[in-house]
C-alpha positions in Angstrom: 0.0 0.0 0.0 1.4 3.4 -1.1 0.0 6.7 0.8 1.0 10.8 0.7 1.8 12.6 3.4 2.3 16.4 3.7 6.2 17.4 5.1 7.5 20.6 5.7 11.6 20.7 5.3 13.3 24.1 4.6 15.3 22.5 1.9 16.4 19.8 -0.8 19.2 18.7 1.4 17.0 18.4 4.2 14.7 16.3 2.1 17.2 14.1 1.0 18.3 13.3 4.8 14.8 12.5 5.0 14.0 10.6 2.5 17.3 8.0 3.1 15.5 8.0 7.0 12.3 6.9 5.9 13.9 4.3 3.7 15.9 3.0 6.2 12.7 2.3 9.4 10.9 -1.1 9.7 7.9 -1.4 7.6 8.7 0.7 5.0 9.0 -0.8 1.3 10.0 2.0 -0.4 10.6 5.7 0.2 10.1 9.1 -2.3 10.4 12.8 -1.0 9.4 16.0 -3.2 10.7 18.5 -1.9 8.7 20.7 -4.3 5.8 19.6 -3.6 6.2 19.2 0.0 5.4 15.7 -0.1 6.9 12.1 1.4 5.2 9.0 -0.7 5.7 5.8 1.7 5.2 2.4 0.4 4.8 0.0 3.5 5.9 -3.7 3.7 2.7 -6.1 3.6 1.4 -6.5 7.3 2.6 -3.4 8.8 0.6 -1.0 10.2 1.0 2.4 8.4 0.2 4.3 11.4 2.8 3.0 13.1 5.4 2.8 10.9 4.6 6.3 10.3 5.2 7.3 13.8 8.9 5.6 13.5 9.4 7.7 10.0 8.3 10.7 11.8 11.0 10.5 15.0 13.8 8.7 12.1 13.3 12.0 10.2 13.1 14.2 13.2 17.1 12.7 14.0 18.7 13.7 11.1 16.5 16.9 10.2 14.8 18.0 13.9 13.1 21.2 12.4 11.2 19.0 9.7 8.0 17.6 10.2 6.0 14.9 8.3 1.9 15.4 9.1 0.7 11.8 9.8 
């Protein structure tokens, strides 16, 4: 299952370091950030929850970037 989600990230580099963060938690498949847009695509591995594999993307990106934020 693929879903959107609104971020806010002040710039490309920023969205980079977030995207690689995403990639990288449990439950996540695959991983896509436009930073144009202002928007994270997460594909999530079969039997996860998104909502809470969303909550570890959310403190992963908040690591390497802490003034992002990704609206869940």
């Amino acid at each position: 299952m693929k879903k959107s989600y609104k971020i806010d990230v002040d710039c490309a580099n920023c969205a980079n370091k977030m995207e690689a963060a995403a990639r990288k938690t449990e439950g996540v498949k695959s991983a896509t950030v436009n930073f144009m847009m202002l928007k994270m695509i997460v594909e999530f591995v079969e039997g996860h929850d998104p909502k809470a594999v969303m909550q570890e993307v959310r403190k992963n990106c908040k690591r390497v970037e802490d003034d992002c934020e990704v609206y869940i």
